[in-house]
N, C-alpha and C positions, 0 to 999 in steps of 0.2 A: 725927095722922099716918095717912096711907090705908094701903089693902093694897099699894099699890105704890111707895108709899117703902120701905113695911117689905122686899118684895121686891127694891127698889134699893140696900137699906141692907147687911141681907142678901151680897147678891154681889156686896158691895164688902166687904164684911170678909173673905169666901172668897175672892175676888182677893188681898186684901191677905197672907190665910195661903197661900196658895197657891203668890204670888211673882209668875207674871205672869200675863198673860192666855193666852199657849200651854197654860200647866201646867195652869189654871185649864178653859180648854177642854178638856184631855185627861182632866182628872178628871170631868166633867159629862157627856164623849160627845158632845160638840156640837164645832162648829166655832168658831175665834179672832174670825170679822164677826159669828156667832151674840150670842157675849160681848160685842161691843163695841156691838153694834146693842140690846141690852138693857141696858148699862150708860149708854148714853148713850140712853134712854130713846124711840128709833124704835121698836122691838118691844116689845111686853109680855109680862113674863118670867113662861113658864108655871108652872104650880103644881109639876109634875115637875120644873122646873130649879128651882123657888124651895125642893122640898124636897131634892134632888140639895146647893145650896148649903150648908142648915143641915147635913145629913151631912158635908158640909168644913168646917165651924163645928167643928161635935160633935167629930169625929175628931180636931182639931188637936193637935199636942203642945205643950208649952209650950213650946219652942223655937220655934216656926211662929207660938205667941201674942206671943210677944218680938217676934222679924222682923215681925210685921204692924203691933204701933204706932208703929213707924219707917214705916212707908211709910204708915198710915192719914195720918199725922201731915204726910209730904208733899203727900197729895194736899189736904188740907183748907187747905193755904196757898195 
């Protein structure tokens, strides 16, 4: 796996705890086209957002970890 799945992979589980891409941009400090032009792999997502994301990893409460494998679980279909 490269640096930049791990990066993609990354700020798709912070998305996923996060809830959506607004919430998600608001915790990062960036903008909603920022996240999604990085999620969908146009932009390559800086080291500052790729460590911004693991701090929404880290942070998560188990409740946040719950709510996320229901949606990990959607997108992966």
């Amino acid at each position: 796996m490269s640096d930049r799945d791990t990066y993609r992979d990354t700020l798709l589980y912070a998305l996923a705890i996060a809830g959506s891409e607004r919430e998600l941009a608001e915790q990062l400090r960036v903008t909603v086209p920022e996240v999604k032009n990085w999620l969908d792999g146009v932009d390559a997502i800086p080291d500052r957002i790729f460590q911004a994301a693991l701090d929404v990893v880290i942070g998560a409460s188990r409740q946040a970890i719950r709510r996320s494998r229901g949606m990990l679980e959607r997108i992966a279909r």
